[in-house]
BABA-718427 format. One record per residue: x, z, y of N, C-alpha, C in turn; residue in three letters. Coordinates in pm, whole numbers, padded with zeros to 5 digits, always signed. Atoms other than C-alpha are relative to their C-alpha. Layout:
// BABA-718427
XZYXZYXZYala
...
//
This chain:
// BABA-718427
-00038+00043+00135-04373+04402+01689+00134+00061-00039unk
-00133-00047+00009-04113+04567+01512+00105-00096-00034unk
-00045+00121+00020-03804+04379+01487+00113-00020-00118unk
-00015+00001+00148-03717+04455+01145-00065-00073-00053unk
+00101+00091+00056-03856+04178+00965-00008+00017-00174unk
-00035+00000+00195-03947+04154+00592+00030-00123-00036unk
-00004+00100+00130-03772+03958+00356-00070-00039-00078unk
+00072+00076+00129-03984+03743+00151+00107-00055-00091unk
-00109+00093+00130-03837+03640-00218-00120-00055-00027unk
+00071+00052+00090-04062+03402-00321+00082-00033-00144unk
-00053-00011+00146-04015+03440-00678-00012-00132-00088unk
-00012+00108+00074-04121+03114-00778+00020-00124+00051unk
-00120+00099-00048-03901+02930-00596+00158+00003-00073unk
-00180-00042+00076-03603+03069-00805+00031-00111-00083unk
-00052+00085+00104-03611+02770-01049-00002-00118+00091unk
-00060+00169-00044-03614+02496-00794+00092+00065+00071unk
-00138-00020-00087-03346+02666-00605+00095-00010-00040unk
-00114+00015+00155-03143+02645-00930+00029-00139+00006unk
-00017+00132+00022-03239+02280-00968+00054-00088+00138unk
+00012+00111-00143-03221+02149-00601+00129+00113+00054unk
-00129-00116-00070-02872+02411-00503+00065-00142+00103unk
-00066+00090-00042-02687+02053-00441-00092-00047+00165unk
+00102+00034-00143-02796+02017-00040-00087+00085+00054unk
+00129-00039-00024-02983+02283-00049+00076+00145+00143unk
-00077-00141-00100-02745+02598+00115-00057+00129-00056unk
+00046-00156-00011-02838+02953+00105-00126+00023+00036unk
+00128-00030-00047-03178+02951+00201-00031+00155+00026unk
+00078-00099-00013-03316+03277+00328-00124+00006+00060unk
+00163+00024-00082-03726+03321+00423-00034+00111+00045unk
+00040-00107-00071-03798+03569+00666-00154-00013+00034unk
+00109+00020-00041-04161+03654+00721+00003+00103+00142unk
+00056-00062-00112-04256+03744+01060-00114+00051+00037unk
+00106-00067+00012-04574+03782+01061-00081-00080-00114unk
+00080+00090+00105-04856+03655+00801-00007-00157+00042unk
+00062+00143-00078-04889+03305+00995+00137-00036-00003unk
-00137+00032-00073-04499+03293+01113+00127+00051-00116unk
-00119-00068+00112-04177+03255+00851+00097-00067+00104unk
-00084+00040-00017-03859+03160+00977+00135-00025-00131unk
-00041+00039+00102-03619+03005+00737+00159-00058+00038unk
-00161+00005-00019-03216+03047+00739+00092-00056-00102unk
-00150+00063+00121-02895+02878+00590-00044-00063-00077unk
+00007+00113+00088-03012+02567+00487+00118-00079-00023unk
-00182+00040-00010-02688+02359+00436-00043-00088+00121unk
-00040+00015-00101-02496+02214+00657+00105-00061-00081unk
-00127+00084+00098-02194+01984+00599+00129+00069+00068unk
-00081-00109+00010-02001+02275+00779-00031+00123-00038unk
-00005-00075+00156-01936+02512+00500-00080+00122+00076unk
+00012-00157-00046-02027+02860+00707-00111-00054+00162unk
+00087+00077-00139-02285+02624+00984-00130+00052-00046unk
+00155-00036+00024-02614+02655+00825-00091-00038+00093unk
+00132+00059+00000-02928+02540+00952-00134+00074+00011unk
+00136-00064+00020-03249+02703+01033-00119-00080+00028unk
+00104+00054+00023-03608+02592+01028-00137+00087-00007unk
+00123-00090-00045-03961+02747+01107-00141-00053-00074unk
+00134+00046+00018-04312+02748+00974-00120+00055+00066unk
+00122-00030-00086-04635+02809+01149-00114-00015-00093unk
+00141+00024+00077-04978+02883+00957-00128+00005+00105unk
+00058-00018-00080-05264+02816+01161-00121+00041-00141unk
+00132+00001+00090-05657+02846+01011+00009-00135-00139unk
+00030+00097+00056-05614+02506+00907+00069-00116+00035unk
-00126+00091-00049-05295+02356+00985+00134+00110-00029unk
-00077-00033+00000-04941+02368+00909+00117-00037+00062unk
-00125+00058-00014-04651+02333+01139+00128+00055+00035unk
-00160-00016+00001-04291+02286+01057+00059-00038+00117unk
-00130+00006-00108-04002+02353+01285+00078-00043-00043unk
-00079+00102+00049-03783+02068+01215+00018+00017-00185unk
-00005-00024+00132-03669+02025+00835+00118-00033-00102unk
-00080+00011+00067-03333+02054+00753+00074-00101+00010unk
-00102+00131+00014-03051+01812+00693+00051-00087-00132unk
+00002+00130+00197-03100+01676+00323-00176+00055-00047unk
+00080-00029+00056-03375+01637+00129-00049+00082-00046unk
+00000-00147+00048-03351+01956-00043-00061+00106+00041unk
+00049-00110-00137-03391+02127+00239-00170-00018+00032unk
+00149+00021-00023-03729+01923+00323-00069+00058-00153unk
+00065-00025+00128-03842+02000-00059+00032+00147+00037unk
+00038-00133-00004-03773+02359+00015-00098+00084+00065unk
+00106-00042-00160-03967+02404+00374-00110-00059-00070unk
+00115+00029+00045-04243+02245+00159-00038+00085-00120unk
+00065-00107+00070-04248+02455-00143-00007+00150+00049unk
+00020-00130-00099-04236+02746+00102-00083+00029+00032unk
+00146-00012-00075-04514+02699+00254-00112-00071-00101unk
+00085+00012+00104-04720+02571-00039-00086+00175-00071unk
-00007-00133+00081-04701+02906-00162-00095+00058+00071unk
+00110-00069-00023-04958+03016+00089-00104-00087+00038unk
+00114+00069+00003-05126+02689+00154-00086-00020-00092unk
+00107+00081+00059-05464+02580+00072-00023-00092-00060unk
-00032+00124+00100-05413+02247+00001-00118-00114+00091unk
+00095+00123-00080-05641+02103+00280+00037+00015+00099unk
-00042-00024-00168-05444+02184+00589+00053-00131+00055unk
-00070+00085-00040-05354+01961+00851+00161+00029+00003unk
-00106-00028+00057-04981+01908+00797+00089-00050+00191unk
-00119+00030-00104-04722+01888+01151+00101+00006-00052unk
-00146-00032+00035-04357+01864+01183+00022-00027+00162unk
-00051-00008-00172-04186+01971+01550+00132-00083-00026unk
-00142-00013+00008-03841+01789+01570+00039+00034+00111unk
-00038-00052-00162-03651+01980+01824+00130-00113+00041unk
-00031+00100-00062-03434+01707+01838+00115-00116-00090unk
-00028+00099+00070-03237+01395+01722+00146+00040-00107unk
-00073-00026+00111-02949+01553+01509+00025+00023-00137unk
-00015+00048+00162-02876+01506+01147-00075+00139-00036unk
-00009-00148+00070-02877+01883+01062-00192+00052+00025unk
+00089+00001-00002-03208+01875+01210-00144-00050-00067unk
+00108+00121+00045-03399+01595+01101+00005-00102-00151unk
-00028+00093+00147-03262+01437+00762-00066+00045-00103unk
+00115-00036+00100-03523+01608+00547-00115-00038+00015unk
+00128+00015-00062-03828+01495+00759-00036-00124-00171unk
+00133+00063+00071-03953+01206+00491-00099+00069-00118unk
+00065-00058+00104-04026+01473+00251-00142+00035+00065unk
+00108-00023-00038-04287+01571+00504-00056-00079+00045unk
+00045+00164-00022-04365+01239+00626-00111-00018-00149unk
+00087-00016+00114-04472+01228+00251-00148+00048-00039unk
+00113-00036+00016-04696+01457+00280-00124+00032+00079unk
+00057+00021-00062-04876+01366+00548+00016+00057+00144unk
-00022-00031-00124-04688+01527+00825-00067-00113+00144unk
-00051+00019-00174-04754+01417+01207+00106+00062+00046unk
-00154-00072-00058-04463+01441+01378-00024-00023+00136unk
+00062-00069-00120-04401+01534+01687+00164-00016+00066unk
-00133+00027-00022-04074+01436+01900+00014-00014+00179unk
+00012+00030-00191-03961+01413+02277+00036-00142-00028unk
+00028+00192-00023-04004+01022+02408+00182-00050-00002unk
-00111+00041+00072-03614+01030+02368+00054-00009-00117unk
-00081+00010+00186-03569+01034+01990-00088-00161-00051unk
+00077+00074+00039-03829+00738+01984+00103-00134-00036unk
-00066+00135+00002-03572+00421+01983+00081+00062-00160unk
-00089-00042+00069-03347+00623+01813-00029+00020-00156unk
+00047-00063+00134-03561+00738+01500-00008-00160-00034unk
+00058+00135+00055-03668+00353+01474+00118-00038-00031unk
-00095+00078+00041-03360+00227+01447+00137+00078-00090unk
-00115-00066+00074-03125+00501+01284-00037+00021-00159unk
+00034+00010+00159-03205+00609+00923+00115+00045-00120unk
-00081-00019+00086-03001+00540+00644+00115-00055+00044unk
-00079+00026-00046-02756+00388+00907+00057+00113+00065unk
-00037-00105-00023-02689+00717+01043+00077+00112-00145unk
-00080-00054+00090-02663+00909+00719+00132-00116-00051unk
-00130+00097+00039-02396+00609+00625+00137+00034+00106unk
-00075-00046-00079-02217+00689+00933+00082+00120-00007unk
-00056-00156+00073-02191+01052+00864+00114+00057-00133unk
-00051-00015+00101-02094+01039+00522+00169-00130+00024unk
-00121+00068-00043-01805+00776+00661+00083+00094+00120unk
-00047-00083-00088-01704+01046+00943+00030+00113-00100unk
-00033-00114+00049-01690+01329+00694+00091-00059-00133unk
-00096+00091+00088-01469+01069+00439-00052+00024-00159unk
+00105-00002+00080-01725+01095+00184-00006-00116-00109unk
+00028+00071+00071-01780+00916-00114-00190-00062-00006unk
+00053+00062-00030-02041+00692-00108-00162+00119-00108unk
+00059-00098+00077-02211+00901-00432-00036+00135+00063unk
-00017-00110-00064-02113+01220-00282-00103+00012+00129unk
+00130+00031-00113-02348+01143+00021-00150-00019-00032unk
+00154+00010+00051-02636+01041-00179-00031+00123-00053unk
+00060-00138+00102-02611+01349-00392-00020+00128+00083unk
+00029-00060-00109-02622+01580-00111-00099-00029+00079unk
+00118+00031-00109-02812+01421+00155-00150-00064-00061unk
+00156+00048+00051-03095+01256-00054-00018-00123+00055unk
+00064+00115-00035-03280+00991+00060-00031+00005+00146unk
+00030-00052-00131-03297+00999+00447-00066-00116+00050unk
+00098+00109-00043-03582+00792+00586-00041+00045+00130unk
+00067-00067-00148-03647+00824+00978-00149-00067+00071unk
+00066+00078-00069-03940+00726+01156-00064+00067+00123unk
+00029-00046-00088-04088+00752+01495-00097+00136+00058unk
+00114-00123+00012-04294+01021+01635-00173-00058+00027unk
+00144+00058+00001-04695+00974+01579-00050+00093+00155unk
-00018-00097-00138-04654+01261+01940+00059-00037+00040unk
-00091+00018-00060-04485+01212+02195+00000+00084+00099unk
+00019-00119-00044-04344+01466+02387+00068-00006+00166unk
-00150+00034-00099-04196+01421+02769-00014+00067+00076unk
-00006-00150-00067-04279+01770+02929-00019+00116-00042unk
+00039-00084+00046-04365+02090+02878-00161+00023-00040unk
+00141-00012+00043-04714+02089+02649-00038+00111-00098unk
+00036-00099+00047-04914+02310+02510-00086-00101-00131unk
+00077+00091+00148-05044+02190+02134-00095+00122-00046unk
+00113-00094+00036-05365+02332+02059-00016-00020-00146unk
+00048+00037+00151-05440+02338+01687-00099+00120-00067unk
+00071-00071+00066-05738+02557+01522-00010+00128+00110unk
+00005-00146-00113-05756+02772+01852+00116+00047+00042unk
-00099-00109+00004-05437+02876+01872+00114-00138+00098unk
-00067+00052-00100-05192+02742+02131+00185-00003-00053unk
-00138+00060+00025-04838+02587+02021+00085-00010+00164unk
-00076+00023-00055-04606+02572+02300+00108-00097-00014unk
-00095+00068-00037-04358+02311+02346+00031-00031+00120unk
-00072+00053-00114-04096+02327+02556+00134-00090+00009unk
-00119+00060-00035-03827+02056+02715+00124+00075+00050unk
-00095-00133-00016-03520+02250+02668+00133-00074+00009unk
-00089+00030-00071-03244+01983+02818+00158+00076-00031unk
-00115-00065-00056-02868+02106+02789+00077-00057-00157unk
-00100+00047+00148-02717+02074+02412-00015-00186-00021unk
+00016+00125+00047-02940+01742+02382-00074-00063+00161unk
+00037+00056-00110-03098+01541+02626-00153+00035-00038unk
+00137-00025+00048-03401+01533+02396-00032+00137-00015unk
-00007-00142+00089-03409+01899+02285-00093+00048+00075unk
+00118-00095-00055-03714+02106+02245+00061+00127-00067unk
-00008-00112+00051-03789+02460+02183-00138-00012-00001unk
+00155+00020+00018-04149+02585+02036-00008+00163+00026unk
+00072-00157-00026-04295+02930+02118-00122+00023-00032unk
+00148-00009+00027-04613+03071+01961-00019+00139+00080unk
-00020-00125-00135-04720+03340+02258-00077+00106-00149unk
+00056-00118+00112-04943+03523+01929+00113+00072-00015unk
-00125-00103+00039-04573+03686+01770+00060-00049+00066unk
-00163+00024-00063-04349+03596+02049+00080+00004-00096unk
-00130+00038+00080-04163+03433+01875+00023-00126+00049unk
-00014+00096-00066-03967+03173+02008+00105-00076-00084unk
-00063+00117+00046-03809+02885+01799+00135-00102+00070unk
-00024+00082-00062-03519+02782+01978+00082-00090-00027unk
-00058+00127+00034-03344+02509+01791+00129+00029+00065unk
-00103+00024-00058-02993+02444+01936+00024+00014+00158unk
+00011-00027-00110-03093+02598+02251+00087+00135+00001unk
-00032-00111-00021-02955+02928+02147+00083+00014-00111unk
-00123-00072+00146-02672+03034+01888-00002+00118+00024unk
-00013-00154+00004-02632+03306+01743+00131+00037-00076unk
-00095-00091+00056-02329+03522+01678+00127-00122+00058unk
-00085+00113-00019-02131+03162+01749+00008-00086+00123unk
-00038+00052-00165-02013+02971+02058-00100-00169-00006unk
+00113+00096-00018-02300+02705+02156+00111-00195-00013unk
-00080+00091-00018-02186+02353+02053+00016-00080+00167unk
-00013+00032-00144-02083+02182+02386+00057-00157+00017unk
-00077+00130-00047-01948+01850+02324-00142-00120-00015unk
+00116+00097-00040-02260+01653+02344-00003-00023+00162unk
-00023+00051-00138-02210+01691+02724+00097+00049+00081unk
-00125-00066-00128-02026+01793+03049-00068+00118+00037unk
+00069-00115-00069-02065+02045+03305-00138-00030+00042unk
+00145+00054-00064-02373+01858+03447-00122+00091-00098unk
+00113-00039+00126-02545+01896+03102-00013+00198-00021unk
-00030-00148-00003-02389+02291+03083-00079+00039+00140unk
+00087-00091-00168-02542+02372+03430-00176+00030-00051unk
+00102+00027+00058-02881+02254+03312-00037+00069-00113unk
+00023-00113+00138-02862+02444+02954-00016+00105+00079unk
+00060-00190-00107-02817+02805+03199-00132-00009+00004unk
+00104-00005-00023-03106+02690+03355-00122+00014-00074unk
+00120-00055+00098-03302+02683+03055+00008+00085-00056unk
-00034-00117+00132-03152+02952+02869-00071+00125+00132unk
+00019-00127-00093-03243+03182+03222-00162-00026-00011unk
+00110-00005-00038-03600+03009+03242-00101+00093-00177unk
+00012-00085+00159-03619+03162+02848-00023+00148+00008unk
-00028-00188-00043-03484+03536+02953-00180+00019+00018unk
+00084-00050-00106-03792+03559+03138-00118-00024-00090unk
+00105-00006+00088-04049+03506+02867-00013+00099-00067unk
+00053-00118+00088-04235+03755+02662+00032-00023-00158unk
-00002+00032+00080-04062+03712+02378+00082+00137-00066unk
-00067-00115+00046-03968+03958+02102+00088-00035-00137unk
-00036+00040+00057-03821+03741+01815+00068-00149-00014unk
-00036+00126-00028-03612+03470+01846+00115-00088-00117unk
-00020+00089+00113-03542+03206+01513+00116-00111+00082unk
-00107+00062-00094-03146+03022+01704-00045-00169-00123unk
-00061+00136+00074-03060+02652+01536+00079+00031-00100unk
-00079-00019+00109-02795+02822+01359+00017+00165+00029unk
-00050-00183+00031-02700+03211+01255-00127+00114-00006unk
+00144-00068+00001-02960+03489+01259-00071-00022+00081unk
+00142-00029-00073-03264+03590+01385+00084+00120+00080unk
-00109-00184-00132-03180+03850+01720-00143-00085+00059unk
+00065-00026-00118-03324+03894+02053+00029-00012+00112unk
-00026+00095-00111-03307+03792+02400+00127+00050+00024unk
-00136-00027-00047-02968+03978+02465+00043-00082-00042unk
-00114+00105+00004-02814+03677+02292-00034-00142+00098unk
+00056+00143-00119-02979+03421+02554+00126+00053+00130unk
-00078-00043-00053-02744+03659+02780+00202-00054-00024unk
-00119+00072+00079-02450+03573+02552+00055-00102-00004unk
-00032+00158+00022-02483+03227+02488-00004-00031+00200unk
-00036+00036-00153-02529+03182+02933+00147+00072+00076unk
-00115-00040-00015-02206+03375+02936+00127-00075-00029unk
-00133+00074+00067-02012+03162+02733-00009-00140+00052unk
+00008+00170-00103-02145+02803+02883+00051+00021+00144unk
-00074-00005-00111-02057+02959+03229+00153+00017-00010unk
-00194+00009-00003-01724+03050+03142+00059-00111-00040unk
-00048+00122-00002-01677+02700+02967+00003-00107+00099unk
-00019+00046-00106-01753+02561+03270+00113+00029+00092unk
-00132-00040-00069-01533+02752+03479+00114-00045-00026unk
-00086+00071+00045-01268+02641+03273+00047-00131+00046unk
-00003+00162-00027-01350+02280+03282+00064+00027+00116unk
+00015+00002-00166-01381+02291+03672+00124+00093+00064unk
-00109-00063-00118-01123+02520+03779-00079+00110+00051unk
+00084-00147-00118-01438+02753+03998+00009+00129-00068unk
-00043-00091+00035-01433+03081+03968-00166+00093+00003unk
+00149-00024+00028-01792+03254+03873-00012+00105+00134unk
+00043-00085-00068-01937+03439+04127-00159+00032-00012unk
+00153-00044-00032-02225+03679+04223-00092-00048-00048unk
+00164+00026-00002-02577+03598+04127-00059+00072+00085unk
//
C-alpha cells in the first residue's frame, strides 16, 4: 500500500463544519483505503493536542474508532461516514479507552444505534461518570459553567453492550476486527488493527511527533507500555492512525519506546543497556 494517502474533502460537510466549528477542531479525513478513513484534529481542550478517530466500512457494518471529545466531534464521525453509508448498516463504536478526549462524543452514536465495545475496565466507570466527569473537567480547566456546555455538548456515558478483557478478534460481515489489550498509558487501553490495510489504530498507545503522555502511571506501567509498543513493531503493519498527531509508520513505535525508556531511566536512576 502506498503510504501516501488521499485526502478526502467531503464537500458537503463544509456547512456543518461552519455551523458545529465550536468543539469541533480542525478536522482532517484521510481515506486509506475505500473501507478505512482515519480522521485527525478533532479538538481538544489543549489548543495544539487534537484528537484522532477511525472508521471502518465493512459489507454491512460500520465501526467507529472511538469518537472524539465533544459532541461535535461525534456529529462529525457520523456525518463522515453517512456520506458513504447505506442506511442499513450495523452501527459499532471501539472505545480504546476511558478518557474524555476519547469518549465524550459517544452518545451521538449511542443515538444511532451504536454497540459499543469497551475493555471490562471502563465498565464501573462509564456507569457512573457522565456529566460528572465533564463537570469535573470544565472545573479543572476553570471554565465557565456555559463555556463547558458550549464546547463539550451534551456528554452522556454508558456502559459497554461488549466487553472486552483480552486480545479478540471481532468478526463482522467476514472480515476480522482485531482488538488488542494495549496496557501502559491506561490500564484499560485498546488498540484495533484491520490485517485487510494494515492499518493499525493505535489510540494513545502511540504519539506521534510528541512525547507519550506518562502521568497516568509509573515505571511499572512504562515497562509494560515497551512491551506493547515492541509486541506492535513486530506486526505487519503499514499505516498507523496515533491518538494524537499524524498518521506515520512503525519507525515512530521506535520513537515513542525510546522516549518511555529514557523516562524511566530518569525516574530510576538505571542506566539503559544492551538488548
Amino acid at each position: 500500500m502506498k503510504y501516501f494517502i488521499i485526502l478526502v474533502l467531503f464537500l458537503g460537510l463544509v456547512g456543518f463544519i461552519q455551523a458545529q466549528s465550536l468543539g469541533l477542531g480542525n478536522p482532517r479525513v484521510y481515506k486509506i483505503s475505500e473501507s478505512v478513513y482515519a480522521i485527525t484534529n478533532l479538538y481538544h481542550t489543549f489548543r495544539y493536542g487534537w484528537v484522532n478517530a477511525g472508521i471502518i466500512f465493512t459489507a454491512n457494518s460500520v465501526i467507529f474508532i472511538d469518537c472524539g471529545m465533544t459532541e461535535a466531534s461525534g456529529e462529525f464521525l457520523w456525518e463522515t461516514a453517512s456520506q458513504k453509508m447505506k442506511g442499513k448498516e450495523k452501527i459499532y463504536l471501539i472505545l480504546t479507552h476511558s478518557h474524555s478526549d476519547h469518549i465524550f462524543g459517544m452518545n451521538v452514536l449511542k443515538q444511532k444505534g451504536a454497540k459499543e465495545i469497551a475493555h471490562e475496565l471502563m465498565i464501573d466507570f462509564l456507569k457512573e461518570s457522565g456529566e460528572k466527569y465533564k463537570s469535573s473537567l470544565i472545573k479543572e480547566l476553570n471554565w465557565s459553567q456555559e463555556k463547558g456546555d458550549s464546547i463539550f455538548g451534551e456528554v452522556k456515558l454508558s456502559p459497554p453492550d461488549i466487553v472486552v478483557t483480552k486480545d479478540r478478534i471481532l468478526k463482522i460481515n467476514g472480515e476480522d476486527i482485531y482488538i488488542l489489550t494495549s496496557p501502559g498509558h491506561a490500564r484499560d487501553q485498546l488498540s484495533v488493527y484491520y490485517p485487510r490495510t494494515k492499518t493499525l489504530f493505535a489510540s494513545d498507545v502511540i504519539y506521534q511527533g510528541g512525547d507519550p503522555t506518562t502521568f497516568f502511571g509509573g515505571p511499572e506501567e512504562w515497562k509494560t507500555w515497551i512491551n506493547e509498543l515492541k509486541r506492535l513493531k513486530v506486526m505487519d503493519i503499514d499505516i498507523i492512525c496515533p491518538g494524537h498527531g499524524n498518521l506515520c509508520r512503525k519507525d515512530e513505535i521506535d520513537r515513542n519506546i525510546g522516549y518511555l525508556q529514557g523516562y524511566i531511566n530518569g525516574i530510576t536512576g538505571k542506566v539503559k543497556k544492551d538488548e
